[in-house]
N, C-alpha and C positions, 0 to 999 in steps of 0.2 A: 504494500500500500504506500504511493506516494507520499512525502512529507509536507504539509501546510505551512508556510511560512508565512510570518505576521510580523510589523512593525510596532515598535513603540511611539510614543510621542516624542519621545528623546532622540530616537537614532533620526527617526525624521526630520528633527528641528538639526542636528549633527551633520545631516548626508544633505539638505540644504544650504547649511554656512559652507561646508569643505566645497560645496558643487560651484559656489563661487568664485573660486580661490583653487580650485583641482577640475579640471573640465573634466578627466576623466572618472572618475570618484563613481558614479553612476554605471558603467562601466564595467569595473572592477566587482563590484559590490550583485551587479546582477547574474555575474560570471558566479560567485561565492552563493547567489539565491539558486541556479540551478544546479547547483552540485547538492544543496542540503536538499531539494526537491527530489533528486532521484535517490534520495538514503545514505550521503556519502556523508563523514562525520571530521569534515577539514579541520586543521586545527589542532590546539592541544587543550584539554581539558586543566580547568581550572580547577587546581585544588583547594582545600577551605574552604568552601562557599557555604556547602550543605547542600545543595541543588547540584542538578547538570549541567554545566555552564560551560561554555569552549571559548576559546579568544582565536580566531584567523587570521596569520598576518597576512598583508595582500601587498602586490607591489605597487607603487604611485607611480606610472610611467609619465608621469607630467614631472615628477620632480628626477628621474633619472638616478633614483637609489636603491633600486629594487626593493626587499622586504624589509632591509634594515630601515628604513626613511619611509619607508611605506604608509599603508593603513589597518589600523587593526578593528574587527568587527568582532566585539563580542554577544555572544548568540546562549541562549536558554531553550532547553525539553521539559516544556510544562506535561506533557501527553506521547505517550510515544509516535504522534502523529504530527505532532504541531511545536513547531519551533517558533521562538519569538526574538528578532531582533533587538539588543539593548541598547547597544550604544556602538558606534564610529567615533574614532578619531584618528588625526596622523602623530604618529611616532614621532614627528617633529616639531607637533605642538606639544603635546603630552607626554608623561610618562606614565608609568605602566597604571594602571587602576585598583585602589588597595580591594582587600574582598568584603570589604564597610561597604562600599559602594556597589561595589558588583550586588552584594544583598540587599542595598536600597533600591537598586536597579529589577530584580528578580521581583520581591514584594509588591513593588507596584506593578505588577503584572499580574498576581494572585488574587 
């Protein structure tokens, strides 16, 4: 059974700032939507959280750093069916995301 993928309000609000500023960002991220669509499980999972939670890193070919300088998508399995986007950001704005937020991120989905 394919997987359902669903956005937050946050990755949305995320994948519109970077989309102004990364043309490609959309892109990337839709590439990473059909891979969890057909069951693939990209990424490495987060440990700590208490939940399912995977962080992808993806490469920003706008910025020419491949994964290091990249984007990272961190993603949630509420259902074995249904994945929910958390949040987006570039590795060179951000650093990594403690697992305080990542659990503030998951909650507001429950």
């Amino acid at each position: 059974m394919p997987t359902h993928v669903e956005t937050t309000r946050e990755f949305d609000r995320e994948i519109e700032r970077l989309g102004r500023k990364y043309s490609t960002v959309l892109i990337v991220a839709e590439f990473l939507i059909a891979q969890i669509e057909t069951d693939a499980r990209p990424g490495e999972r987060v440990p700590g959280v208490g939940a399912v939670v995977y962080k992808a890193r993806l490469p920003n070919p706008s910025a020419r750093r491949g994964k290091r300088g990249g984007f990272r998508i961190v993603y949630y399995f509420h259902l074995p069916v249904t994945v929910y986007l958390l949040t987006i950001y570039s590795q060179t704005e951000k650093d990594n995301l403690s697992n305080a937020e990542i659990r503030r991120m998951v909650n507001s989905v429950l």
